[in-house]
Rosetta silent file (secondary structure, phi, psi, omega in degrees, C-alpha in Angstrom):
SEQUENCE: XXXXXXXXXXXXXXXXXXXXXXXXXXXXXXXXXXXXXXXXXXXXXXXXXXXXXXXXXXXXXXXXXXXXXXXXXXXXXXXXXXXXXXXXXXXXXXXXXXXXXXXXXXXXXXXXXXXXXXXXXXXXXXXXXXXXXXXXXXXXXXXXXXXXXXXXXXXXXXXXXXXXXXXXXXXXXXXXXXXXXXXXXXXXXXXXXXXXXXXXXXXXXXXXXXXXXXXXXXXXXXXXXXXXXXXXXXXXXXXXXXXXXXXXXXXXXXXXXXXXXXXXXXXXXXXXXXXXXXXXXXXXXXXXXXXXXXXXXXXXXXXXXXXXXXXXXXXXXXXXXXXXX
SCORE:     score description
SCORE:     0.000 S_00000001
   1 L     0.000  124.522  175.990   42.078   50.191  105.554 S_00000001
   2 L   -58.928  160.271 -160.214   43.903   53.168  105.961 S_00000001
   3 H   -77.016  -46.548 -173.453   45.847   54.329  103.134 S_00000001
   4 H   -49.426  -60.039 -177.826   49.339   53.928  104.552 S_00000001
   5 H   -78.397    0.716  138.342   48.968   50.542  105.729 S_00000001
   6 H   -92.469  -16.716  161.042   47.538   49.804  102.323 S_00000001
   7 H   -42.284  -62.366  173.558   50.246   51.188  100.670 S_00000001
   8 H   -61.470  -33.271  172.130   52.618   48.863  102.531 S_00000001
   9 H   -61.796  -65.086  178.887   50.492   45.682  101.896 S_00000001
  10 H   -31.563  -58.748  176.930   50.741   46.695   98.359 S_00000001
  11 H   -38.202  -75.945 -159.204   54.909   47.010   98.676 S_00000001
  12 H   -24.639  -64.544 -166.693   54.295   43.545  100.516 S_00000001
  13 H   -72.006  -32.583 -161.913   52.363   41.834   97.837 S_00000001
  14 H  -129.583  -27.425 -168.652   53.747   42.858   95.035 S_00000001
  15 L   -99.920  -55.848 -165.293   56.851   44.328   94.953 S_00000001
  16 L   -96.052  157.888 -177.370   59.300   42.926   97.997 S_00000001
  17 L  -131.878  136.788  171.472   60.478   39.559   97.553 S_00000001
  18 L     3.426  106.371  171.205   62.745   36.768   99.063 S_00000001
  19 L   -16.700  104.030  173.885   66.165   37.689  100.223 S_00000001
  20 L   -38.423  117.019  175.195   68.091   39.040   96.795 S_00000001
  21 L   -64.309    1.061 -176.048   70.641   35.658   95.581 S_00000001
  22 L   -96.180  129.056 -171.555   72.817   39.168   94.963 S_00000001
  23 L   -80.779  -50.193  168.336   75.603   39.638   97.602 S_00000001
  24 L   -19.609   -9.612 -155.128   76.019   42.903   96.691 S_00000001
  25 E  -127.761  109.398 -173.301   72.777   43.827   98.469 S_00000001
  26 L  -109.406  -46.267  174.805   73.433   44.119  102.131 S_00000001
  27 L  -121.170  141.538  167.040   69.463   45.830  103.087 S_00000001
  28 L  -107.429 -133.095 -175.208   66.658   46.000  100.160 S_00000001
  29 L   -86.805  142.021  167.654   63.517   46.895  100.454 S_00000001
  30 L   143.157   -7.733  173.493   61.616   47.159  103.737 S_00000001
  31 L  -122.847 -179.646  173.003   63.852   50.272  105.674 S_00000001
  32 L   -54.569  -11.698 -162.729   64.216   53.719  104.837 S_00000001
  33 L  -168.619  125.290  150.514   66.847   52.903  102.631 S_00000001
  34 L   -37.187  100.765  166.765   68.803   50.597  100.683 S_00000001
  35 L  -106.992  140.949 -146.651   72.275   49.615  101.683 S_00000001
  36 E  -156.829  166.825 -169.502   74.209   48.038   99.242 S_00000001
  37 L  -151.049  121.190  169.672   77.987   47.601   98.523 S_00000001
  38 L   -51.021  167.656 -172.529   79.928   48.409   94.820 S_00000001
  39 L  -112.900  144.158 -156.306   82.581   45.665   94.243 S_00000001
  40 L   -58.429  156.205  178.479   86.189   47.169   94.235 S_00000001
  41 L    35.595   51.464 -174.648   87.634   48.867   91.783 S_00000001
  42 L  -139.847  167.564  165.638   84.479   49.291   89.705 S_00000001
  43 L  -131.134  174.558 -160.220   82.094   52.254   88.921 S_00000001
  44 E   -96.908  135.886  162.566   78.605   53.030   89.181 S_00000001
  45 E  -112.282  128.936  173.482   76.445   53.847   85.941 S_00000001
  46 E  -123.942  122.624 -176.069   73.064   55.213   86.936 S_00000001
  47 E  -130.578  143.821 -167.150   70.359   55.807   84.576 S_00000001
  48 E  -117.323  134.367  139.417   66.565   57.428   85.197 S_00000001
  49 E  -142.913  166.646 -155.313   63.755   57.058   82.646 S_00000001
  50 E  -132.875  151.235  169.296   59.977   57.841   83.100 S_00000001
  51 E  -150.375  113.113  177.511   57.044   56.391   80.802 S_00000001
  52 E  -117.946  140.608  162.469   53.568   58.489   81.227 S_00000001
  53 E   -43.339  116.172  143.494   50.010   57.271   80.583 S_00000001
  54 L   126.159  -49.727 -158.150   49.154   59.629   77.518 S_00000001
  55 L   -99.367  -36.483  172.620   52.758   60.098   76.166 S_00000001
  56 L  -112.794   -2.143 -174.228   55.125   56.613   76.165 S_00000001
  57 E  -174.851  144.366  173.025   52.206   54.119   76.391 S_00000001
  58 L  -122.070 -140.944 -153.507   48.363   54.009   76.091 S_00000001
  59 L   -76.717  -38.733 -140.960   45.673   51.491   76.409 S_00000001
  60 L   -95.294    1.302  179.197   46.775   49.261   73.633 S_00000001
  61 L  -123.609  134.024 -163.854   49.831   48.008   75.258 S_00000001
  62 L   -41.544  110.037  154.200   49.832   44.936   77.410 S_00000001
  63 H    -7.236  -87.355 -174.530   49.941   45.625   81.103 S_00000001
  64 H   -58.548  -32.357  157.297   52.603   42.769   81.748 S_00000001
  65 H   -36.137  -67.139 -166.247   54.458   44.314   78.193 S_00000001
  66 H   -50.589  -25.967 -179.038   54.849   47.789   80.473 S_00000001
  67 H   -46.400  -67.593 -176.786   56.710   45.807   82.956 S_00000001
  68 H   -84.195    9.848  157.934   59.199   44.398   80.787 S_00000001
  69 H   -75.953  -55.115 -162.448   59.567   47.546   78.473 S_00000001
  70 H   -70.377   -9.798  157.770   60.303   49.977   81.436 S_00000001
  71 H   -69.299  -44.338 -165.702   63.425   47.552   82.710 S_00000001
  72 H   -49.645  -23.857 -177.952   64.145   47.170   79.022 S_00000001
  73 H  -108.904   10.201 -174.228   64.948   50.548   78.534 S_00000001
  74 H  -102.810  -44.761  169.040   66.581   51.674   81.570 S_00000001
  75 H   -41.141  -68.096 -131.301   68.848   48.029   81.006 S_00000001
  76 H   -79.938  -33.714  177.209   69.443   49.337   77.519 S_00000001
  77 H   -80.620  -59.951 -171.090   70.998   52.801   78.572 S_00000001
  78 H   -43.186  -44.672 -159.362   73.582   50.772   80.959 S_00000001
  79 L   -80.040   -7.346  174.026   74.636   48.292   78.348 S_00000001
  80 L   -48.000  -61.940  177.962   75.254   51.639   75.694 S_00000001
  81 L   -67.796   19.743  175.664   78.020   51.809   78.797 S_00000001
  82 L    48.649   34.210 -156.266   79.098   48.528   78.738 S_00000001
  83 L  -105.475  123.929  172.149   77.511   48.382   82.330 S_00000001
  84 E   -88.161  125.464  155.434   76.267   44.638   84.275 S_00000001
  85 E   -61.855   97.735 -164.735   72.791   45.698   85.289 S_00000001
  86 E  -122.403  -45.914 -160.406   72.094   44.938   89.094 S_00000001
  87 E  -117.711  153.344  171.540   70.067   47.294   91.136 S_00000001
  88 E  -141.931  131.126  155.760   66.349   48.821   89.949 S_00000001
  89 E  -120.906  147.116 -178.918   64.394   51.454   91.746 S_00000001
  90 E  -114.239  140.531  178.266   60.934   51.999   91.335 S_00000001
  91 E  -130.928  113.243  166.530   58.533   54.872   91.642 S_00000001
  92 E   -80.174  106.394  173.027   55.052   53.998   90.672 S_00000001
  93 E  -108.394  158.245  176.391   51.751   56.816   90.634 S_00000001
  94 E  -155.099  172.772  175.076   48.850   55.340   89.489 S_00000001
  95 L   -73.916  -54.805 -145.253   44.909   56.806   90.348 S_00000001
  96 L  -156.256  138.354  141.818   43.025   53.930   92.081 S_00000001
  97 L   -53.256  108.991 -163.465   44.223   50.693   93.141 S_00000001
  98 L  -140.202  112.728 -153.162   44.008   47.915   90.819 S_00000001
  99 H   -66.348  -65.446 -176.736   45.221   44.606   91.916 S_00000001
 100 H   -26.656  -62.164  166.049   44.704   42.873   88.709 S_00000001
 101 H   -46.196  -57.127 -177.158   47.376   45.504   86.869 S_00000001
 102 H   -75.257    3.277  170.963   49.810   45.157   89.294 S_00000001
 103 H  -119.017   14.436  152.558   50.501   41.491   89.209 S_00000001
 104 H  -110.368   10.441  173.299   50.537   41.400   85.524 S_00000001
 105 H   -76.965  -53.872  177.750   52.708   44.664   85.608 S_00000001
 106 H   -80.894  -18.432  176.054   55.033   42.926   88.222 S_00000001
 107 H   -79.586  -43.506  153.151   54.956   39.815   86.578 S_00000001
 108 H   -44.998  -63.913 -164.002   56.363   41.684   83.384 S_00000001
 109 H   -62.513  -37.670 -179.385   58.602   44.143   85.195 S_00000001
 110 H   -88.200  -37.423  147.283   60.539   40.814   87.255 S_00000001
 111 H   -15.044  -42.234  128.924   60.652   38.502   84.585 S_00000001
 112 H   -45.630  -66.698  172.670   62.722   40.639   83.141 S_00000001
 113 H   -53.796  -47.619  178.835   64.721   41.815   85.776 S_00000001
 114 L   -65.347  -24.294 -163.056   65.494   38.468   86.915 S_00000001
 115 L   -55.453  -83.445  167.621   66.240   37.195   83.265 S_00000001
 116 L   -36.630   -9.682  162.547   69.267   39.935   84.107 S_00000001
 117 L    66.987   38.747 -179.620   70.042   39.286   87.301 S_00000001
 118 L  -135.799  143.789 -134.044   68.619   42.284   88.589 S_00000001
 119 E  -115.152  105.638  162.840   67.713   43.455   92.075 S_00000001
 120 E   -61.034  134.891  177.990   64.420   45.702   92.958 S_00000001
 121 E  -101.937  -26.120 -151.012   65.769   47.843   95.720 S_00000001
 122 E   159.234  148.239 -167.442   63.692   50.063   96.851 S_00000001
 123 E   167.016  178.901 -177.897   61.263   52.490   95.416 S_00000001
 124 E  -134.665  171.148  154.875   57.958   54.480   96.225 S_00000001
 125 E  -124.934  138.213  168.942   54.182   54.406   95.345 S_00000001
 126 E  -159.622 -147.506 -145.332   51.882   56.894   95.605 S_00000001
 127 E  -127.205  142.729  177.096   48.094   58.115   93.760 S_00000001
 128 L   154.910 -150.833  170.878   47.970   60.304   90.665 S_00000001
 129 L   -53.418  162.253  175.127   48.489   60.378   86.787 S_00000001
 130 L   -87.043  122.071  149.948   49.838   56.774   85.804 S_00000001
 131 E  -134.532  167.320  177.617   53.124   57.370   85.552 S_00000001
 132 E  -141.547  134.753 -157.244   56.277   55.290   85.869 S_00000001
 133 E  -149.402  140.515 -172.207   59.893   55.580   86.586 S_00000001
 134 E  -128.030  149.106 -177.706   62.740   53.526   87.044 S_00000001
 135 E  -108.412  106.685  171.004   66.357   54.051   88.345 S_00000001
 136 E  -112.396  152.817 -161.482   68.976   51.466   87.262 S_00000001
 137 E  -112.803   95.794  174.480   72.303   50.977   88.765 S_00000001
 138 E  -126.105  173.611  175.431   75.345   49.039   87.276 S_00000001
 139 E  -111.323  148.732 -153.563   79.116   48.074   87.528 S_00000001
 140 L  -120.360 -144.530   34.353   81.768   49.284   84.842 S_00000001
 141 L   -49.907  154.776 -172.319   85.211   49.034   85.742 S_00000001
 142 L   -51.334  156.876  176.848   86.911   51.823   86.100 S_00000001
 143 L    54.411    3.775 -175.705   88.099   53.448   83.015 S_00000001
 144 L  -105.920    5.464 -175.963   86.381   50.709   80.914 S_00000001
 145 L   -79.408  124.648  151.071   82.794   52.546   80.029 S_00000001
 146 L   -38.915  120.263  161.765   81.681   53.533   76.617 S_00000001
 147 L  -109.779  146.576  166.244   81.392   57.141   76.076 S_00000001
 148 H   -43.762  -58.641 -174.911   79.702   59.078   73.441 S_00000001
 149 H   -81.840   56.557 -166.061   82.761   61.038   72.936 S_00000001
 150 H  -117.156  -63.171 -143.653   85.354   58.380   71.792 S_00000001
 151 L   -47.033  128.677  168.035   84.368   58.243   68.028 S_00000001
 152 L  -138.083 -165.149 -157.936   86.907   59.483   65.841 S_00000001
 153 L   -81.566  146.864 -171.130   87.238   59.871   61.758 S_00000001
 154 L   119.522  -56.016 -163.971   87.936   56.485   60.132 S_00000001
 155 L   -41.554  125.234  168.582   85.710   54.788   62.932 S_00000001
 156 E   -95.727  148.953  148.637   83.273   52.837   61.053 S_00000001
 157 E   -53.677  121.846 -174.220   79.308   52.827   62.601 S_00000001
 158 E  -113.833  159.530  166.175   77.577   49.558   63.752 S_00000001
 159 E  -140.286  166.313  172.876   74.093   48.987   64.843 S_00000001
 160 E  -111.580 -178.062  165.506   73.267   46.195   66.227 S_00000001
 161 L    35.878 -141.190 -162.572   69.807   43.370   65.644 S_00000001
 162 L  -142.301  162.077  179.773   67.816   45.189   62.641 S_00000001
 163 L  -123.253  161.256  173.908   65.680   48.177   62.816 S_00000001
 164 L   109.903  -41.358 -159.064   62.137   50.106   62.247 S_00000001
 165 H   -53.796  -65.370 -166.389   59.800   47.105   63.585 S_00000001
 166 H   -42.488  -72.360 -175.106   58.720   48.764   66.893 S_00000001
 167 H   -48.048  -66.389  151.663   58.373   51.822   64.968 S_00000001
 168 H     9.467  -68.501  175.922   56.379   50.264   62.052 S_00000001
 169 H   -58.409  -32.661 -170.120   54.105   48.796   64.653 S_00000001
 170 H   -72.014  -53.223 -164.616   53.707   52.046   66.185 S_00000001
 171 H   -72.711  -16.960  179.408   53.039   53.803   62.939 S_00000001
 172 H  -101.061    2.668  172.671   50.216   50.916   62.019 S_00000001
 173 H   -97.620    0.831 -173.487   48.491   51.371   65.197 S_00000001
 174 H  -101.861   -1.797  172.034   48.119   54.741   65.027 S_00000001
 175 L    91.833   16.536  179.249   47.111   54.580   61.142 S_00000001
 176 L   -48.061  -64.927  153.397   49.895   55.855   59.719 S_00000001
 177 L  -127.479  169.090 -162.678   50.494   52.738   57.519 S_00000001
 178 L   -92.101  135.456  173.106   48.054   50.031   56.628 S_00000001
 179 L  -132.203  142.449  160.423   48.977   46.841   58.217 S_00000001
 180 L   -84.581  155.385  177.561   47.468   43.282   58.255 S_00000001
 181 H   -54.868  -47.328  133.305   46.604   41.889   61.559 S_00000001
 182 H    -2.729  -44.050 -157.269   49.490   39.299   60.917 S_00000001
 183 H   -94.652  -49.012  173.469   52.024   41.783   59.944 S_00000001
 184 H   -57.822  -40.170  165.716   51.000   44.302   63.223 S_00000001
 185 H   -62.524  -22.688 -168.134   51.266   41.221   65.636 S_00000001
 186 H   -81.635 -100.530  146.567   54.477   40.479   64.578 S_00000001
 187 H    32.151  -42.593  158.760   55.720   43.861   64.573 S_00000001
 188 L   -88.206   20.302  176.223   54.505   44.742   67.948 S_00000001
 189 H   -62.247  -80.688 -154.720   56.827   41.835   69.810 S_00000001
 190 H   -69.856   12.373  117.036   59.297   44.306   69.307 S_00000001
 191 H   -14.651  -67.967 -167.947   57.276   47.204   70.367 S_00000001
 192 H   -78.001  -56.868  174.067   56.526   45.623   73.341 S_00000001
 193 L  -120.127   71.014 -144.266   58.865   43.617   74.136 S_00000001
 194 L   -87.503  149.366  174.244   62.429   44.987   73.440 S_00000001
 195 L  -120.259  116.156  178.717   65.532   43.305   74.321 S_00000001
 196 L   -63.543  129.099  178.819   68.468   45.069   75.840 S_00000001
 197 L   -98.723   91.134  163.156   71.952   44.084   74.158 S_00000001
 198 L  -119.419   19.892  135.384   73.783   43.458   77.164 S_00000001
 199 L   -49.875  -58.313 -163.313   75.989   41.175   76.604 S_00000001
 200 L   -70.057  -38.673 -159.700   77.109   42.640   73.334 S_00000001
 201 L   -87.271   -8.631  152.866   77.309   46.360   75.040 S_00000001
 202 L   -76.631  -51.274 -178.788   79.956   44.387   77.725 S_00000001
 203 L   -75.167   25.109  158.122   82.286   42.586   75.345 S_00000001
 204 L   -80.162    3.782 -163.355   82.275   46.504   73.632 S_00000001
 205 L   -91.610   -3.646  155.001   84.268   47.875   76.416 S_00000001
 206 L  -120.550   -8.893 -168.595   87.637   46.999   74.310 S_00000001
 207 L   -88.677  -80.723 -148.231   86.177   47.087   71.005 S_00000001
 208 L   -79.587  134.405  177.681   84.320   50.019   70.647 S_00000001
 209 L   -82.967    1.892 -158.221   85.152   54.004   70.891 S_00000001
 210 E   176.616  148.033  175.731   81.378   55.307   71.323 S_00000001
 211 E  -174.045  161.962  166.765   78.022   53.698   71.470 S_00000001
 212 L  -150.811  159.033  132.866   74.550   54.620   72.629 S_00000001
 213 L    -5.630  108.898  149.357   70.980   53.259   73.049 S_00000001
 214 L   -75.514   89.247  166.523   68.619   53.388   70.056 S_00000001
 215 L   -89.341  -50.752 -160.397   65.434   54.849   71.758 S_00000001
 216 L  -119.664  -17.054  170.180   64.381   58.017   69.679 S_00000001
 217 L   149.703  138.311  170.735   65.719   57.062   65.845 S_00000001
 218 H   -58.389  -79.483 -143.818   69.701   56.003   64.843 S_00000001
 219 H   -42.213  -75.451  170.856   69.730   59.780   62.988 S_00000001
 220 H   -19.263  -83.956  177.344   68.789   61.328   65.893 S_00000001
 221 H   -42.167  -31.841 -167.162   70.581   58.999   68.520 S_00000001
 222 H  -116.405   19.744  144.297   73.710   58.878   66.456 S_00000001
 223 H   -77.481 -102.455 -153.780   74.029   63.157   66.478 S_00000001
 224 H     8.068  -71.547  175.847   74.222   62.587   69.649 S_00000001
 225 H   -58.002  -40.141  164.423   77.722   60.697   69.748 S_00000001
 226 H   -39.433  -41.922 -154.022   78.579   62.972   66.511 S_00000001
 227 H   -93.984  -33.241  163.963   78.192   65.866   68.778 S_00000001
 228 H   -32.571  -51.117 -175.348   79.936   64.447   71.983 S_00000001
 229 H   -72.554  -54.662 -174.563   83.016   63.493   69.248 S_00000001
 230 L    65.470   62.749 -171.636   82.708   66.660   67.486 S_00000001
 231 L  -140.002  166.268 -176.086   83.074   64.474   64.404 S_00000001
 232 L  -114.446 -160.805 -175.851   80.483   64.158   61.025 S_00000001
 233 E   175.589  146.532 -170.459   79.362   60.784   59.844 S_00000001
 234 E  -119.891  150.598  173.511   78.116   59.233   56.337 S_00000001
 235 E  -149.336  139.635 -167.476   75.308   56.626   56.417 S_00000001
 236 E  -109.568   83.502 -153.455   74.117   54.263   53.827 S_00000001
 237 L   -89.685   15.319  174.040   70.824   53.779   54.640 S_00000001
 238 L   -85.657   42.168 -166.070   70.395   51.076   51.627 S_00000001
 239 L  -141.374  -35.061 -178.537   72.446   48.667   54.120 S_00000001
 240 L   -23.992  117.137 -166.186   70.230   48.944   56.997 S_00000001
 241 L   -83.807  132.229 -163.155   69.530   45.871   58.680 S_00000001
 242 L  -119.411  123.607  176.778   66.104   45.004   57.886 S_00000001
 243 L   -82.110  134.973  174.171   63.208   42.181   59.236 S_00000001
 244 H   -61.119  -34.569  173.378   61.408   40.107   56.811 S_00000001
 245 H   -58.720  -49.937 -153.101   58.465   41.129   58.774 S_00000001
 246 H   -87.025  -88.889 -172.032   59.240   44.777   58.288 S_00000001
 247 H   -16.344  -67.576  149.829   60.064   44.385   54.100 S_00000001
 248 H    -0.106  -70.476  175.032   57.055   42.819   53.990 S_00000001
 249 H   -70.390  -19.544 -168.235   54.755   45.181   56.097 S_00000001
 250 L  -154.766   65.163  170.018   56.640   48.266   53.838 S_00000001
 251 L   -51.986  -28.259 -164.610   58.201   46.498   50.573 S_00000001
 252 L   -67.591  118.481  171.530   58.760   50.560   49.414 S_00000001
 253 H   -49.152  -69.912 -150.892   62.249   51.230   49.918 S_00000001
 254 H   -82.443  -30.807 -168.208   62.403   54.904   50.749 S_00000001
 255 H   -86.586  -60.533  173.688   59.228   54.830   52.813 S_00000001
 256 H   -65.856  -14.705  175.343   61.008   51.954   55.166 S_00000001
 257 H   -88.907  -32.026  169.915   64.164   53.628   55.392 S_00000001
 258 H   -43.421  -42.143  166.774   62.613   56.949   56.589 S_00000001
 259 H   -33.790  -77.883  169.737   61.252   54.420   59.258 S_00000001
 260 H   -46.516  -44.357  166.966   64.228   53.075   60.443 S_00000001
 261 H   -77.154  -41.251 -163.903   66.136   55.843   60.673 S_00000001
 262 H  -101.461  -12.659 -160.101   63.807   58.408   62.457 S_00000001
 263 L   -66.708  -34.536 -152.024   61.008   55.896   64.026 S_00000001
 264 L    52.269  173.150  152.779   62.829   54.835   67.293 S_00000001
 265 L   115.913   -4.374 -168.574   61.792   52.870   69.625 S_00000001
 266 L   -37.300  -85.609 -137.744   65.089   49.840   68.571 S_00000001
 267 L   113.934   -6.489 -169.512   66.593   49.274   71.512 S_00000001
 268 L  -109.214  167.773  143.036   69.728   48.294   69.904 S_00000001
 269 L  -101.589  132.399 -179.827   73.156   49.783   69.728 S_00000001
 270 L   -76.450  106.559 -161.159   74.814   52.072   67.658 S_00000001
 271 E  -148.029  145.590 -177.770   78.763   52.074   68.405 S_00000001
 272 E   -88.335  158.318  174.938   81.546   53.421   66.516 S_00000001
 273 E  -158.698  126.453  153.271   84.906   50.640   66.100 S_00000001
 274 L   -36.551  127.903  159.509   88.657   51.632   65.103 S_00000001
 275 L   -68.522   26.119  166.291   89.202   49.635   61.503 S_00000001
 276 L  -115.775  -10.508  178.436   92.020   47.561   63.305 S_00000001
 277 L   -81.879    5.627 -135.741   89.187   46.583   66.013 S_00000001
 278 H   -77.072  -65.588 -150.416   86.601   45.519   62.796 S_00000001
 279 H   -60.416  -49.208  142.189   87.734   41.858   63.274 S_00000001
 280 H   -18.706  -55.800  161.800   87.533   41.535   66.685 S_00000001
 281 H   -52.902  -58.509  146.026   84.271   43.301   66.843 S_00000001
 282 H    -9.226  -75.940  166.843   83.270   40.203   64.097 S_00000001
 283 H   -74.898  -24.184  166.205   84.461   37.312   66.299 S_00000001
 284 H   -55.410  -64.240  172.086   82.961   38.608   69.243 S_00000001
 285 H   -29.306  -71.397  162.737   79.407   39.270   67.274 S_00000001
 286 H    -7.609  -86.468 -160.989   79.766   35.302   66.317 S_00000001
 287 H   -56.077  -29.447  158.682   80.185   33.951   69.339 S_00000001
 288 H   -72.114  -23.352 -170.033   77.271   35.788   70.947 S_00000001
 289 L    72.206   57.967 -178.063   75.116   35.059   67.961 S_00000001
 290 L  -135.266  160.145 -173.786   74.249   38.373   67.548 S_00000001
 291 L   -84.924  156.706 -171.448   73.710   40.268   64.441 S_00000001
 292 E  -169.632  114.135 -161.865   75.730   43.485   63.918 S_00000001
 293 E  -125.314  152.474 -143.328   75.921   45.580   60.698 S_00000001
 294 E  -121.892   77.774  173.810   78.465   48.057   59.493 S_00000001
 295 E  -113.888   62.639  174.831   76.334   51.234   58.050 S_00000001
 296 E   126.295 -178.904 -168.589   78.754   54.067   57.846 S_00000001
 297 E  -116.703  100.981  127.693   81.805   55.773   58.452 S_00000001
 298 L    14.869   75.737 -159.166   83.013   58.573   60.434 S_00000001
 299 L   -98.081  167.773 -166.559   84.055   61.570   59.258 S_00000001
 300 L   -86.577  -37.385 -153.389   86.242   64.795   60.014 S_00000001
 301 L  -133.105  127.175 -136.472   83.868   67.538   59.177 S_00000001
 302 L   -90.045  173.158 -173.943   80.982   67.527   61.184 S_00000001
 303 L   112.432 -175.192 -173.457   77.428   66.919   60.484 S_00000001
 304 E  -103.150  123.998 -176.796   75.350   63.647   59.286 S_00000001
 305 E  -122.894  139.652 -160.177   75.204   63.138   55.794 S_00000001
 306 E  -136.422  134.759 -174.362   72.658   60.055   54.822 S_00000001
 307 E  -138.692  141.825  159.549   72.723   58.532   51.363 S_00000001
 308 E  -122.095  129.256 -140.342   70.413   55.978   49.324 S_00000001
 309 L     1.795   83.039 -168.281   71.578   54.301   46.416 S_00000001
 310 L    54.606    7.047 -173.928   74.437   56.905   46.098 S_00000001
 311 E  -101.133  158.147  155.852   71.661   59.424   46.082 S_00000001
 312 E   -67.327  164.823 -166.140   71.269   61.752   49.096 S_00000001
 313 L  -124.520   56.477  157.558   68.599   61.316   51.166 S_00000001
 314 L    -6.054   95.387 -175.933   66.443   64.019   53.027 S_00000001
 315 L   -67.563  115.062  147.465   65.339   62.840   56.423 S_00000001
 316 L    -3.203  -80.954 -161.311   61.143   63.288   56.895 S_00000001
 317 L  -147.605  142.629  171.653   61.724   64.121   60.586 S_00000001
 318 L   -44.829  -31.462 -114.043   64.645   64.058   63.300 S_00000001
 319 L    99.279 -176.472  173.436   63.215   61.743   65.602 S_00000001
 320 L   -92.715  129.021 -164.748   61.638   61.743   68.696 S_00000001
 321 L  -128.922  122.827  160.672   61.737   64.986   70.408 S_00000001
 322 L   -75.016  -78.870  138.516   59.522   65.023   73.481 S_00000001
 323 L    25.911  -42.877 -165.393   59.539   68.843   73.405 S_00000001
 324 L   -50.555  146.228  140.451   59.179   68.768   69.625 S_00000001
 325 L  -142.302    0.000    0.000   55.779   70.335   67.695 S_00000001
């Protein structure tokens, strides 16, 4: 078969699907181009992220898992912006054709996407390193998006769901820490399979002055907003919200908080809230059923200062740097 018209059988098979239930979506995939139409008075948030064979995922992680991690984390940046998650483009290289991968890859990757109510648009394939990259597309309204640079002194710091597992898992498959096979299964759901808070990062768009993603470690991730703000910040890392799986896998206190703070890999969000917004912030959390924990404050004079029982604490490592050595 020639490669081009396997290429398109491929598209065919695996990728385009039944006329999108999203009105928004006037052409998808199958032209040169997507045409598609924003809803009035709204704005676009667009977010890129890549995952390479070697560097964001190896062997050990489930084919249909890569699916749903690379929406999850492209999802994950929109809802930091308090963004509904609609359109995904994809661009897949891979080596050799391998049927088998791609329908438990696509079976991952939509499963997700539909769970969200999100629309493949359009995207490319073509032969090389495995790599993978996705473009997502959402609606704000105007003037309602979360920015980094809102946070100001006073603000107290939230995270959201609990932190470290993904990392944890990461750190026992690579031998880091000793795990039981019990303690590593659990520990890679959230590894694997991360869940974007996007609900929680919409009803933020009156609550909150600043929020991000956690992908590379809250210290790390939450300079970021610090430096956007041009604000400092105090953190209590004996408050950190922490899975009984995770206590468990690392009962040592100091040794699990380095985790949590520097490990990445969450998924959750970190957002600053005005103390007349606390209570709000509170009943909202409720109603979604979602957990949300209040581990520092916001300060005038900048840098990050991190403390465990009242002592300071000297962070291991930054984070995840790709760049880093």
């Amino acid at each position: 078969m020639h490669n081009l018209t396997k290429e398109f059988s491929l598209i065919a098979k695996y990728f385009q699907r039944e006329q999108s239930s999203r009105h928004d979506i006037i052409l998808g995939i199958g032209d040169d181009a997507a045409i598609l139409t924003p809803p009035a008075e709204s704005s676009l948030a667009v977010t890129t992220d890549t995952m390479v064979y070697g560097t964001h995922f190896d062997d050990s992680v489930p084919v249909k898992a890569l699916g749903h991690k690379l929406v999850a984390v492209n999802v994950s940046d929109l809802a930091a912006m308090g963004a509904e998650p609609t359109w995904l483009s994809l661009a897949l290289t891979c080596p050799a054709i391998n049927e088998l991968w791609l329908s438990e890859f696509t079976s991952g990757f939509f499963a997700l996407a539909d769970y969200y109510h999100c629309s493949l648009i359009g995207g490319d394939v073509t032969r090389g390193p495995l790599s993978l990259t996705v473009t997502a597309q959402g609606f704000v309204p105007q003037g309602k998006e979360i920015r980094r640079s809102g946070a100001q002194p006073g603000d107290r710091i939230y995270v959201s769901g609990q932190l470290g597992d993904a990392a944890a898992a990461l750190a026992g498959q690579q031998g880091t820490i000793a795990l039981t096979d019990i303690e590593q299964a659990r520990l890679n759901k959230r590894l694997f399979y991360p869940t974007p808070q996007v609900a929680l990062g919409q009803a933020l768009r009156a609550i909150a002055s600043s929020a991000i993603d956690l992908s590379d470690g809250l210290a790390s991730d939450l300079q970021h907003i610090l430096h956007a703000s041009k604000v400092g910040a105090s953190i209590d890392a004996g408050v950190l919200p922490t899975s009984l799986a995770l206590s468990t896998a690392i009962p040592e206190q100091q040794s699990r908080v380095q985790l949590q703070l520097t490990g990445g890999e969450d998924y959750e969000l970190c957002f600053t809230v005005p103390e007349s917004r606390r209570g709000s912030l509170e009943t909202v959390a409720n109603q979604l059923g979602i957990e949300v924990t209040c581990v520092g404050v916001i300060e005038g004079s900048e840098g990050l200062r991190v403390t465990l029982n009242e002592q300071p604490l000297l962070l291991t490592t930054a984070g995840f740097n790709h760049f880093g050595v």
